[in-house]
DOLOZA-139669 format. One record per residue (C-alpha): residue number from 1; residue in one letter; x, y, z. Coordinates in nm, 2 decimals, decimal comma, m for minus. Each point is the difference from the previous one (the first is absolute). Example, Ala and Ser with C-alpha at 12.3 -4.5 7.8 and 13.67 -1.06 7.14 Angstrom:
<sites>
@resi 1&resn a&c1 1,23&c2 m0,45&c3 0,78
@resi 2&resn s&c1 0,14&c2 0,34&c3 m0,07
</sites>
This chain:
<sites>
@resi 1&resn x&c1 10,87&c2 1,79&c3 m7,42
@resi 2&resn x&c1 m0,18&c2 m0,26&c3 m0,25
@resi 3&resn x&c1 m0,23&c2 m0,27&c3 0,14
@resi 4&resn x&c1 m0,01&c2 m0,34&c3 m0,12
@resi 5&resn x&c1 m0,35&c2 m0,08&c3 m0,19
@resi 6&resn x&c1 m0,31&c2 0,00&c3 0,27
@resi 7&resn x&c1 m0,04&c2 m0,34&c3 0,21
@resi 8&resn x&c1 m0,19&c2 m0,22&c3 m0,25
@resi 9&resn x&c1 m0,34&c2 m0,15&c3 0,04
@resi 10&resn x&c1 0,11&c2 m0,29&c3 m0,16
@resi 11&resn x&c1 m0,07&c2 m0,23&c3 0,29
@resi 12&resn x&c1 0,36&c2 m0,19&c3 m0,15
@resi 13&resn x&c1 0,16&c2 0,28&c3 0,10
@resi 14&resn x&c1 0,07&c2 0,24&c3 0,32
@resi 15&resn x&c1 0,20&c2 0,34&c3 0,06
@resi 16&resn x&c1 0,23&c2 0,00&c3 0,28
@resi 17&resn x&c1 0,23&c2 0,25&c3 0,17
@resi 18&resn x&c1 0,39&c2 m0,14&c3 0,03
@resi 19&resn x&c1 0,29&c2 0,19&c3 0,22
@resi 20&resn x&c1 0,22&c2 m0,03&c3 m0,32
@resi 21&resn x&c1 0,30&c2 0,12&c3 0,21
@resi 22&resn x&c1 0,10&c2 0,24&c3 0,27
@resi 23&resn x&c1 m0,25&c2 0,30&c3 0,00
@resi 24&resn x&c1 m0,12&c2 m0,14&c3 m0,32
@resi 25&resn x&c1 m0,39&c2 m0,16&c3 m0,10
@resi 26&resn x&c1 m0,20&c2 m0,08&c3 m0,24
@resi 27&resn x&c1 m0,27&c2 m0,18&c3 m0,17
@resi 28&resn x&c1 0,02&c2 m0,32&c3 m0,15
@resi 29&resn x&c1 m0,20&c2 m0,26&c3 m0,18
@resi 30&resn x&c1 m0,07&c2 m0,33&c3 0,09
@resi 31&resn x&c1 m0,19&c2 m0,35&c3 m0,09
@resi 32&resn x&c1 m0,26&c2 m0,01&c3 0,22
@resi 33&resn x&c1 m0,07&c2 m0,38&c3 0,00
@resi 34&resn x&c1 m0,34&c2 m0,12&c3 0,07
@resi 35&resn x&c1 m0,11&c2 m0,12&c3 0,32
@resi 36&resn x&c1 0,00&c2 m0,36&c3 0,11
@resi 37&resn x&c1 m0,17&c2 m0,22&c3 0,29
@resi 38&resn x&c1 0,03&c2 0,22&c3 0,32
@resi 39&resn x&c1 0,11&c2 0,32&c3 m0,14
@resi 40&resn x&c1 m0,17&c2 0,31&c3 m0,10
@resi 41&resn x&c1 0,04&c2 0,28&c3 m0,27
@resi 42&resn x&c1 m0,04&c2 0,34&c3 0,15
@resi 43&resn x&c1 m0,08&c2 0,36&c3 m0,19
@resi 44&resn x&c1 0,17&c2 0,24&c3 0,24
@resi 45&resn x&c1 m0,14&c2 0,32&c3 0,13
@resi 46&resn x&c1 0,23&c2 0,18&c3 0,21
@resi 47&resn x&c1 0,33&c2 m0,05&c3 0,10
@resi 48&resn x&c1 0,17&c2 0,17&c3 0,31
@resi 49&resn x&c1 0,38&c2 0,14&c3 m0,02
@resi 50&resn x&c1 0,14&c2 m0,09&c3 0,36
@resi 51&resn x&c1 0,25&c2 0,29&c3 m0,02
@resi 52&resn x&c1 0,26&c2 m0,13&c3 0,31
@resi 53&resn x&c1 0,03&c2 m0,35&c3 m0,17
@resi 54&resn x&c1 m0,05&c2 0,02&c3 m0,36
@resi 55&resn x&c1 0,26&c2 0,35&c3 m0,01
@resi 56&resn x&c1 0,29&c2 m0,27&c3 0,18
@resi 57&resn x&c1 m0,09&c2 m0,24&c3 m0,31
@resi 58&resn x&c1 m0,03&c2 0,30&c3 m0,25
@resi 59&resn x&c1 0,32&c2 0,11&c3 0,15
@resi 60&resn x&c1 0,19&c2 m0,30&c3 0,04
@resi 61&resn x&c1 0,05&c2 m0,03&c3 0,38
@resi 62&resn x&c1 m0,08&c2 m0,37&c3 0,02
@resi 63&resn x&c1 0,25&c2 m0,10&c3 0,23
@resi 64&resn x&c1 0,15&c2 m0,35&c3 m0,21
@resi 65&resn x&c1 0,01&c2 m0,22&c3 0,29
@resi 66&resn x&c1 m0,41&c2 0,06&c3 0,08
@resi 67&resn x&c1 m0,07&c2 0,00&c3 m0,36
@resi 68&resn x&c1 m0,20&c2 m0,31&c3 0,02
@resi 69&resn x&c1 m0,16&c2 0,10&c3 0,30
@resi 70&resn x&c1 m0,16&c2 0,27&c3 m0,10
@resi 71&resn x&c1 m0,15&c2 m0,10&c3 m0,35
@resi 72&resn x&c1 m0,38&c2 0,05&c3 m0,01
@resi 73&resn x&c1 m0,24&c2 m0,26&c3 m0,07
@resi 74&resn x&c1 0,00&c2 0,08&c3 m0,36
@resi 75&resn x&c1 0,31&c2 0,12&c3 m0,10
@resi 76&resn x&c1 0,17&c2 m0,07&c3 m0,35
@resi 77&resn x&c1 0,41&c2 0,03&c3 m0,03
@resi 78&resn x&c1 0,23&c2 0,07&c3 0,23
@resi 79&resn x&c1 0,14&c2 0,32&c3 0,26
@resi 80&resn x&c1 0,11&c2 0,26&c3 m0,14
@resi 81&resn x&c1 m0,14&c2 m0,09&c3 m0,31
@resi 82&resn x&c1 m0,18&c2 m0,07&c3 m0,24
@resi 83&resn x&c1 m0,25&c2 m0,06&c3 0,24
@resi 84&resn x&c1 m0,38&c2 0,04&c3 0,03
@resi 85&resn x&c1 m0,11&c2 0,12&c3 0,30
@resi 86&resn x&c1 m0,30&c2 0,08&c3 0,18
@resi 87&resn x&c1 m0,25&c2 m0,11&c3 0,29
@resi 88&resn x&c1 m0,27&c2 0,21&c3 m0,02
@resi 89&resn x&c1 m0,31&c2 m0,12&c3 m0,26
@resi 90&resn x&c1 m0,36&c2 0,00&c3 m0,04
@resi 91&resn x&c1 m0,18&c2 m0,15&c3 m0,26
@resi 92&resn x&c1 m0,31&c2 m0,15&c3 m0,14
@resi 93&resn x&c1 0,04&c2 m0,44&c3 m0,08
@resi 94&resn x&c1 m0,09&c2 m0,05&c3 m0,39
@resi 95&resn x&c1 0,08&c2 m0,31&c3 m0,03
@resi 96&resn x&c1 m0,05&c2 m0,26&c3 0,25
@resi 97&resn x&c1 m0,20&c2 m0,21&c3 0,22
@resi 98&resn x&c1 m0,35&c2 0,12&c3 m0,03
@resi 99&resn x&c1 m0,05&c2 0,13&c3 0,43
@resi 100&resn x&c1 0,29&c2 0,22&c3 m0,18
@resi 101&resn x&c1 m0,09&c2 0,14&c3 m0,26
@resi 102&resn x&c1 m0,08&c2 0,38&c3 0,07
@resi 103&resn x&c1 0,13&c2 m0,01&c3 0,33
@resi 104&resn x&c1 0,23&c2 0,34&c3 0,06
@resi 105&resn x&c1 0,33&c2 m0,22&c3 0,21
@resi 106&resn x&c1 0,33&c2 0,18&c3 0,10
@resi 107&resn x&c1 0,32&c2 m0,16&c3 m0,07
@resi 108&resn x&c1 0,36&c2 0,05&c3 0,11
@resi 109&resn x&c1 0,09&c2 0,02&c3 m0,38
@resi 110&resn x&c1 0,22&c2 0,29&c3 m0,16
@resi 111&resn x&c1 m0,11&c2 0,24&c3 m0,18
@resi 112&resn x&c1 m0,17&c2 m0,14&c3 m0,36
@resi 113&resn x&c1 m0,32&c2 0,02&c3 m0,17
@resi 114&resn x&c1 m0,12&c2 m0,35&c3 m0,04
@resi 115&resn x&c1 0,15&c2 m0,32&c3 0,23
@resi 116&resn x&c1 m0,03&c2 m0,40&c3 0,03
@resi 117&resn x&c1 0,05&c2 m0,10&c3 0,34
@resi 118&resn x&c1 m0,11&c2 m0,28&c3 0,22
@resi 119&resn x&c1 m0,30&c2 0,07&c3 0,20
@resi 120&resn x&c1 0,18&c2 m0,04&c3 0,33
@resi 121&resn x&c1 0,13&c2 0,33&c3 m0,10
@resi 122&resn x&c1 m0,31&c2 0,20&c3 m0,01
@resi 123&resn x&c1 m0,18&c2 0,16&c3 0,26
@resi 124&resn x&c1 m0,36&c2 0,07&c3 m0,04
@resi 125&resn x&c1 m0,10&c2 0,34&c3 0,08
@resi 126&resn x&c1 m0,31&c2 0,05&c3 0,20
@resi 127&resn x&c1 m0,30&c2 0,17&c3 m0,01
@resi 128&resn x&c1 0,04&c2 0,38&c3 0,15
@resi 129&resn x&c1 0,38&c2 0,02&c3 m0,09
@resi 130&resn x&c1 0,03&c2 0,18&c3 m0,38
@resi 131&resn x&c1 0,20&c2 m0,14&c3 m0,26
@resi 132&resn x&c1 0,25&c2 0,32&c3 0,05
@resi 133&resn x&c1 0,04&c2 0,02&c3 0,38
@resi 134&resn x&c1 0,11&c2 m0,38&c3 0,00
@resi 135&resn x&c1 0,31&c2 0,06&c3 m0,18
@resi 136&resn x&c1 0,08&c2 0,06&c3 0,37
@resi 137&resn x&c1 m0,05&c2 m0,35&c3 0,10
@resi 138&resn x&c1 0,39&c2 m0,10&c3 0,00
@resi 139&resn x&c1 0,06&c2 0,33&c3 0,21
@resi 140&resn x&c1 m0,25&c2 m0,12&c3 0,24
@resi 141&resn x&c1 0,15&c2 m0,31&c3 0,00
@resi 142&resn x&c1 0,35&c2 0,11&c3 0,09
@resi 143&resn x&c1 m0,19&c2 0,21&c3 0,32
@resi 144&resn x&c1 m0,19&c2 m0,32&c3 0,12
@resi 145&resn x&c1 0,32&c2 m0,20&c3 0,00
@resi 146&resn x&c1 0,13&c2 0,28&c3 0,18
@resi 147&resn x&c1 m0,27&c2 0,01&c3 0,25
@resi 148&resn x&c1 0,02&c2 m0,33&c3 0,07
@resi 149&resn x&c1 0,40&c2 m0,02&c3 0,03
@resi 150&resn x&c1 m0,03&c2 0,27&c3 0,28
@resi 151&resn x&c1 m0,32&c2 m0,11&c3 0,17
@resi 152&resn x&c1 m0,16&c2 0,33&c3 0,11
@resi 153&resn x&c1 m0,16&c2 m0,04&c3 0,39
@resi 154&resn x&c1 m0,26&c2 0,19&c3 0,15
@resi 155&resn x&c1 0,08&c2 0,35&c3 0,14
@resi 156&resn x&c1 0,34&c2 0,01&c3 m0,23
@resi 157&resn x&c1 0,21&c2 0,31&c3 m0,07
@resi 158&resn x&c1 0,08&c2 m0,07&c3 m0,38
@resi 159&resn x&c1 0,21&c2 0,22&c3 m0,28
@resi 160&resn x&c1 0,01&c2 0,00&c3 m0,31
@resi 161&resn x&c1 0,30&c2 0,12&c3 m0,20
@resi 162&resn x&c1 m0,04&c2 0,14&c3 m0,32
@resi 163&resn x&c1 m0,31&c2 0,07&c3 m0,19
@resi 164&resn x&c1 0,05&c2 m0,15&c3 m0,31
@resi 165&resn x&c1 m0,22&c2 m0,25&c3 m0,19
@resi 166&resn x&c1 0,08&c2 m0,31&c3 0,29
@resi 167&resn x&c1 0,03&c2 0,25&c3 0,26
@resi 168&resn x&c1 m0,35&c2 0,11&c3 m0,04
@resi 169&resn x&c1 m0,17&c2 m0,31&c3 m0,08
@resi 170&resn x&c1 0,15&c2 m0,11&c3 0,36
@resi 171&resn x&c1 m0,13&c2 0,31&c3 0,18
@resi 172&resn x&c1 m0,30&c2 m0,05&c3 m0,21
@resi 173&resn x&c1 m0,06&c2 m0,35&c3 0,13
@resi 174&resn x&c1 0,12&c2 0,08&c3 0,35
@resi 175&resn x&c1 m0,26&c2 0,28&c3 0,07
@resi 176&resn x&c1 m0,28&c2 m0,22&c3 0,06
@resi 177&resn x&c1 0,20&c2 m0,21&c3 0,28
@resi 178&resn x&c1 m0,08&c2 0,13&c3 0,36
@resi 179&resn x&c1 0,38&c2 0,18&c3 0,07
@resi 180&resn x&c1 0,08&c2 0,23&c3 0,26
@resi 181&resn x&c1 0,17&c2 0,20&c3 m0,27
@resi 182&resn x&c1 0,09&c2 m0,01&c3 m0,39
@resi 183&resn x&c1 0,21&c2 0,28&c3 m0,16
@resi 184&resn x&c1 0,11&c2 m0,05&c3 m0,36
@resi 185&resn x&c1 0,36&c2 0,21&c3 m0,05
@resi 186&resn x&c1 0,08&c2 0,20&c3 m0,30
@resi 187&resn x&c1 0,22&c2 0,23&c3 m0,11
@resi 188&resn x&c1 m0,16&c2 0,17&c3 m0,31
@resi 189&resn x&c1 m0,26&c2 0,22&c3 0,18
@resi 190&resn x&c1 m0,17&c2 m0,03&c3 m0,34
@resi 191&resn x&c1 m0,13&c2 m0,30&c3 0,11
@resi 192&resn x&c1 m0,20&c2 0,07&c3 0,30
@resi 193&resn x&c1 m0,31&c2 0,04&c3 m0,23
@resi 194&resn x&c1 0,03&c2 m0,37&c3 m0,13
@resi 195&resn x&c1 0,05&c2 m0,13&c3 0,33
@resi 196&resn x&c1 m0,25&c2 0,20&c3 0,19
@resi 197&resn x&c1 m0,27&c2 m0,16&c3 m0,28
@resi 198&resn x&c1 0,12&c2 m0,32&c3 0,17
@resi 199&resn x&c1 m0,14&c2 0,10&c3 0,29
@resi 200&resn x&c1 0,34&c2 0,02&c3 0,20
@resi 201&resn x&c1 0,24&c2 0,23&c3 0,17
@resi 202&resn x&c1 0,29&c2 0,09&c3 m0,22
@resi 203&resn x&c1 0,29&c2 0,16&c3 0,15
@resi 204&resn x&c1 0,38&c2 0,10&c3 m0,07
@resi 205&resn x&c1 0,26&c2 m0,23&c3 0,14
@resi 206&resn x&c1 0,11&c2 0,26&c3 0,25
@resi 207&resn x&c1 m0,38&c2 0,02&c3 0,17
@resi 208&resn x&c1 m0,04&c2 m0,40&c3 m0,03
@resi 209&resn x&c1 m0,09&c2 m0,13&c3 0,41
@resi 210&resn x&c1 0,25&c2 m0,24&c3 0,11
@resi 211&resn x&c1 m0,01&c2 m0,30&c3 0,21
@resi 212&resn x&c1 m0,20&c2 m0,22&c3 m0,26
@resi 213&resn x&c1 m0,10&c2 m0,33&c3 0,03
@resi 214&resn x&c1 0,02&c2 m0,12&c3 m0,41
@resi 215&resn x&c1 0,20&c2 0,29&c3 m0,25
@resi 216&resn x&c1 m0,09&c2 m0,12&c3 m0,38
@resi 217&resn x&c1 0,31&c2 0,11&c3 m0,23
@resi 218&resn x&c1 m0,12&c2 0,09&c3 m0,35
@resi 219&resn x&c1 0,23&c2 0,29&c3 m0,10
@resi 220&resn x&c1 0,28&c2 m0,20&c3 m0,16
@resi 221&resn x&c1 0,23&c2 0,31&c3 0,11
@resi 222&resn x&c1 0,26&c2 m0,03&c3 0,29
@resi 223&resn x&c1 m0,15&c2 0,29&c3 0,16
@resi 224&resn x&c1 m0,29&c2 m0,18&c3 0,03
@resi 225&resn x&c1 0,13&c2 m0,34&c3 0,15
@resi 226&resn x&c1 0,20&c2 0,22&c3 0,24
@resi 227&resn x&c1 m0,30&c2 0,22&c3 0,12
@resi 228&resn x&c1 m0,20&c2 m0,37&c3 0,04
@resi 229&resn x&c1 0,26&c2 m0,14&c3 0,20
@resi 230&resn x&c1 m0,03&c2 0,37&c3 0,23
@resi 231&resn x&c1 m0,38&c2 m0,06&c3 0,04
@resi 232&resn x&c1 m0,01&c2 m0,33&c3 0,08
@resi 233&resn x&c1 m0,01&c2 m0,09&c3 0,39
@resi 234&resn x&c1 0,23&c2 m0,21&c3 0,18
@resi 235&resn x&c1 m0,02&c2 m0,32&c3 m0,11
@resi 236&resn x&c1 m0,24&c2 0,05&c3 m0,29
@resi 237&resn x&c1 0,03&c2 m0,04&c3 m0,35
@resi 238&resn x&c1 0,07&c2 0,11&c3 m0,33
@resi 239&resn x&c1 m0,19&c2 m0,15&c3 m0,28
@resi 240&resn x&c1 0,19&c2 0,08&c3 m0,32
@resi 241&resn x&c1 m0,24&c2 0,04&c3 m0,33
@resi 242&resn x&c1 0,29&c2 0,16&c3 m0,21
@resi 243&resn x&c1 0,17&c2 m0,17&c3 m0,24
@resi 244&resn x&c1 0,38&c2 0,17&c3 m0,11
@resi 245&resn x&c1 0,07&c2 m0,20&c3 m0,32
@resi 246&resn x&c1 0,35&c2 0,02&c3 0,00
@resi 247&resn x&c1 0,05&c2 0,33&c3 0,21
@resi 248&resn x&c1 0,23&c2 m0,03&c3 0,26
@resi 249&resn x&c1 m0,19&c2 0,14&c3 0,35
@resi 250&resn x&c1 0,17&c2 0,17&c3 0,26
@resi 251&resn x&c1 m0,16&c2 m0,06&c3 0,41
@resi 252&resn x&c1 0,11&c2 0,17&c3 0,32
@resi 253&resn x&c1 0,00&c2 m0,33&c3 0,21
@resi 254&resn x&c1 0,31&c2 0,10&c3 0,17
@resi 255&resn x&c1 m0,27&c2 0,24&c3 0,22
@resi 256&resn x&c1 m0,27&c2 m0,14&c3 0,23
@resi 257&resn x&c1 m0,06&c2 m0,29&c3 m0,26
@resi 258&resn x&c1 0,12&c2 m0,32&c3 0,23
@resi 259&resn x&c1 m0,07&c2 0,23&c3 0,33
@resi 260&resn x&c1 m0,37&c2 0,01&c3 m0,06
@resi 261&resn x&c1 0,00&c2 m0,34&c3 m0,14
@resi 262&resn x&c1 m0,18&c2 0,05&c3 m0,32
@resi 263&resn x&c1 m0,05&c2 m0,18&c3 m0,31
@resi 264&resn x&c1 m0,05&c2 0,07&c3 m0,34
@resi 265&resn x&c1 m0,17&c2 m0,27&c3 m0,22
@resi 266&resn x&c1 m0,08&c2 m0,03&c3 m0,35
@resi 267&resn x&c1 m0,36&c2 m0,08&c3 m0,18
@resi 268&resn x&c1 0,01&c2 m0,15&c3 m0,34
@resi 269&resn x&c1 m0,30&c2 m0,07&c3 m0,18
@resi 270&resn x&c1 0,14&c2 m0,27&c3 m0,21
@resi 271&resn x&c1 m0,11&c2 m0,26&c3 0,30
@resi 272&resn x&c1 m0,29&c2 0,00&c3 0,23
@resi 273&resn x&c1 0,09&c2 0,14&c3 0,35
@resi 274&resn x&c1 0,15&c2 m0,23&c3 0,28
@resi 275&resn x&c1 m0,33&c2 0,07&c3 0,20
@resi 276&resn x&c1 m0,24&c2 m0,13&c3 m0,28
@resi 277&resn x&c1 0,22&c2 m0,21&c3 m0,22
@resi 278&resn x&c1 m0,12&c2 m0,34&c3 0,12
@resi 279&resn x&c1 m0,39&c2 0,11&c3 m0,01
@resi 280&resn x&c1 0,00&c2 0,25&c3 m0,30
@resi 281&resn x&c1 0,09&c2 m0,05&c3 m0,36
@resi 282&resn x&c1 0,08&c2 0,29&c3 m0,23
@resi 283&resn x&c1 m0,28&c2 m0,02&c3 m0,22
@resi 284&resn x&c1 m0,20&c2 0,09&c3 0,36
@resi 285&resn x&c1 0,19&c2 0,25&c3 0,09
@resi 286&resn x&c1 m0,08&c2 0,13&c3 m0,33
@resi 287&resn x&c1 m0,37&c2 m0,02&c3 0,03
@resi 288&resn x&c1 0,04&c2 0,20&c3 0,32
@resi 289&resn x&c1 0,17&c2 0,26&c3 m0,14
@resi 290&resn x&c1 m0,25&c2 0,05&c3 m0,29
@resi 291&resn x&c1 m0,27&c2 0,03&c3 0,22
@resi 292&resn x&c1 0,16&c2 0,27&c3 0,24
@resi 293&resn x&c1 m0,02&c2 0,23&c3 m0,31
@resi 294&resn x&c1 m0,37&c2 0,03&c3 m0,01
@resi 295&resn x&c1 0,06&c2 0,33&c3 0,23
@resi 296&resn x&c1 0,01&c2 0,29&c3 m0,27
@resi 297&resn x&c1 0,25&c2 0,17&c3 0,21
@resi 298&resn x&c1 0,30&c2 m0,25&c3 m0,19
@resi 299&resn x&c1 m0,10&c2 0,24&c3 m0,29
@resi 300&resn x&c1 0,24&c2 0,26&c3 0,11
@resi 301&resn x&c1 0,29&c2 m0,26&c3 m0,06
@resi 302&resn x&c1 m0,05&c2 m0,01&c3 m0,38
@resi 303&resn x&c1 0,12&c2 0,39&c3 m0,06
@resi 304&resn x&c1 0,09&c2 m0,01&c3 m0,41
@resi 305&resn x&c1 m0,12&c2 m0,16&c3 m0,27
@resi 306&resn x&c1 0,18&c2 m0,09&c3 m0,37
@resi 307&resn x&c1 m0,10&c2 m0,24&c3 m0,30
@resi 308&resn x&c1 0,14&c2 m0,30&c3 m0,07
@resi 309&resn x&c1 0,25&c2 0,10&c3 m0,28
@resi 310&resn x&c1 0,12&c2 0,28&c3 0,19
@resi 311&resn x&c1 0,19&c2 m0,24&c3 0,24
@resi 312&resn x&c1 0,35&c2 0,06&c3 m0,11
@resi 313&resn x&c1 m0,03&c2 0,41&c3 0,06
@resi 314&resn x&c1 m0,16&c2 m0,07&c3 0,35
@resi 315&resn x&c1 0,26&c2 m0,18&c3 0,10
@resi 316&resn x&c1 0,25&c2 0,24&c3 m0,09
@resi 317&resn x&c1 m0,18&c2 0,29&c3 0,18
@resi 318&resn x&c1 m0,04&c2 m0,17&c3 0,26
@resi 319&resn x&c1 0,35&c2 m0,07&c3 0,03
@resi 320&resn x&c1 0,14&c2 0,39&c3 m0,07
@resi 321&resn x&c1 m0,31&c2 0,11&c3 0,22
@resi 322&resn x&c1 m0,22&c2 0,12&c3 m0,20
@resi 323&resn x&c1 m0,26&c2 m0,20&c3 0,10
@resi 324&resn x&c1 m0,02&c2 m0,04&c3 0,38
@resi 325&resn x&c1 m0,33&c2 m0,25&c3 0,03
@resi 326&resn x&c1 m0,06&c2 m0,20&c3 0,32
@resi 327&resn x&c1 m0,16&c2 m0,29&c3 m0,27
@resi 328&resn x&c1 m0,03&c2 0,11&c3 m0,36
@resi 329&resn x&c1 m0,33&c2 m0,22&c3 m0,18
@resi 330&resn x&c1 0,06&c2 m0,14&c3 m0,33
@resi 331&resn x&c1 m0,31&c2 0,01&c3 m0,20
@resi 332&resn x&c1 0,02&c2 m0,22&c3 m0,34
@resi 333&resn x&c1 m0,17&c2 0,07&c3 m0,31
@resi 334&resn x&c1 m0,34&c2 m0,18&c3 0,09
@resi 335&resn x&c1 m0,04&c2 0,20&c3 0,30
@resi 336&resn x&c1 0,06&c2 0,32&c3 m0,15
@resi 337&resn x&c1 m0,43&c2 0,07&c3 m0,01
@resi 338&resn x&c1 m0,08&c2 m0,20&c3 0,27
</sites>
C-alpha cells in the first residue's frame, strides 16, 4: 500500500493514525497548534496497540448507546468513524513549563507523533521504569482498578481467566499478594512460556481448582465467563474485565447461577473504583501504575514491535491474524537509533 509523507518535524504540524472506516486506517495530517498556559507539547516515543479495545474500534463494534462512554481522553470524531483513537503514549515535553521540559510523561493519547495537551493529562514517568516498558502504564492501570474493585484478602484462592494483555497484568500484580492460591487459565498452551516468566501457574480451563474466593474474567469469550462462573465458590464473585463491543454473549445462568448465589460484576477503568473513588484521583492511580512497571518482568508483555508509518498494515494483521501480539510497541522515527 502507499504511505502518506513521514510525520513532519515541523513542530506546526503532527501525523496521526485515523480508523477511516470499518477495518479501515490511516495516517493523517494535522495543525499541531502551539501550546498555551497549562499545556504541554509532547514528541512521542512509543505507542502501544491495545489489541482487545482498539480491534472493537478498528472493527466497528462500538455499541451506539455506550458510544460516549467509552471515548478515550483524547479522542477526535466520533464511533465508528472517523475517529482517532488511542490510550497508550509515551513521550518526551518540548514545549512547556520549564520542570517539563525533557521529562519522558505517558499519556492516554492515540496514536500520533507529536501532541498538545493539558498537563493534567501527562504522567511523569519515573526513574527505573524505561521509556518502552511504560507504554504499559494504562494496562496497569486497568489491573489496579481491577484490584481494587475485587479487594484481594489474605490467604485468597484467586483465578484469572485468560492470559491476554489485562489478564496478565492482573496475575502480574496479584503475585506479590500473600494468596493461598493464584492460577491464571488459558487455553492456547502456547502461552504457558509467557505466563510462567510471570512467575505464575498457568493451567487449561479443565485443570483450573475450584471453590475460589475472587475469579478475574479477562477472556472476552463465553467460554470463558462460563468456566469463571464454574470456579467461583458459593457466593463469590465474578469480576468481568472483558469488554464485547457489540457481541451478543451467551451465559448458562439457568444452572447453579442463583443456587450458589454468585455475582458477576463489571470493572471499568473509565472511573476510579467504588473502594478508592472518594480518596484517589485518576492521575494517582496513574502514578501507581507507572511505578509498578519498574519490575523488568512487564517486558514480556510488549511481544512485537512496528514503525510509526506502518500502522495501517498492523492493524490489518492483526485483525486477519497475522500478527498475534500480547502488546505490539510503536516506535516513531526519533526512536528508531535510540
Amino acid at each position: 500500500m502507499t504511505f502518506p509523507q513521514p510525520p513532519s518535524k515541523n513542530a506546526q504540524t503532527a501525523m496521526a493514525y485515523w480508523t477511516v472506516g470499518p477495518c479501515q486506517g490511516e495516517l493523517r495530517s494535522e495543525d499541531l497548534p502551539a501550546p498555551a498556559q497549562g499545556q504541554a507539547q509532547v514528541r512521542a516515543l512509543y505507542s502501544g496497540v491495545s489489541r482487545g479495545t482498539e480491534l472493537v474500534v478498528h472493527e466497528a463494534h462500538v455499541p451506539p448507546r455506550v458510544a460516549k462512554k467509552m471515548r478515550a481522553p483524547h479522542q477526535t470524531g466520533d464511533f465508528p468513524a472517523p475517529v482517532k483513537f488511542g490510550y497508550l503514549s509515551v513521550g518526551v515535553v518540548e514545549e512547556g513549563p520549564d520542570d517539563w521540559i525533557g521529562r519522558n510523561v505517558f499519556c492516554l493519547h492515540p496514536h500520533q507523533d507529536r501532541y498538545v495537551v493539558p498537563l493534567t493529562s501527562l504522567t511523569r514517568i519515573p526513574d527505573g521504569v524505561p521509556a518502552r516498558r511504560a507504554v504499559l502504564t494504562g494496562i496497569a492501570e486497568i489491573a489496579v482498578n481491577a484490584l481494587w474493585e475485587a479487594g484481594p484478602r489474605l490467604g485468597d484462592r484467586i483465578a484469572v481467566v485468560g492470559a491476554g494483555l489485562v489478564g496478565g497484568m492482573t496475575a502480574a500484580l496479584l503475585r506479590s499478594f500473600p494468596l493461598e492460591r493464584l492460577q491464571l487459565v488459558e487455553t492456547d498452551p502456547g502461552k504457558r512460556g509467557f505466563v510462567e516468566s510471570l512467575g505464575v501457574e498457568c493451567v487449561l480451563p479443565e485443570n483450573a481448582k475450584q471453590d475460589c474466593d475472587i475469579v478475574f474474567h479477562c477472556s472476552a469469550t463465553d467460554e470463558g465467563l462460563a468456566r469463571s462462573l464454574q470456579l467461583a465458590g458459593d457466593e463469590a464473585e465474578v469480576i468481568e474485565l472483558s469488554w464485547y463491543g457489540d457481541r451478543k454473549v451467551s451465559l448458562p445462568l439457568g444452572e447453579d447461577f442463583h443456587a450458589r448465589r454468585l455475582s458477576i460484576r463489571a470493572s471499568q477503568v473509565g472511573v476510579v473504583a467504588r473502594s478508592r473513588r472518594h480518596r484517589r484521583t485518576s492521575s494517582e492511580r496513574l502514578d501507581l501504575a507507572v511505578s509498578l512497571l519498574r519490575d523488568p518482568v512487564f517486558d514480556a508483555f510488549l511481544t512485537g514491535e512496528s514503525q510509526f508509518e506502518e500502522l495501517p498494515d498492523v492493524f490489518q494483521a492483526l485483525e486477519n491474524g497475522e500478527l498475534d501480539d500480547l502488546c505490539r510497541v510503536i516506535n516513531y522515527p526519533a526512536t528508531r537509533k535510540a
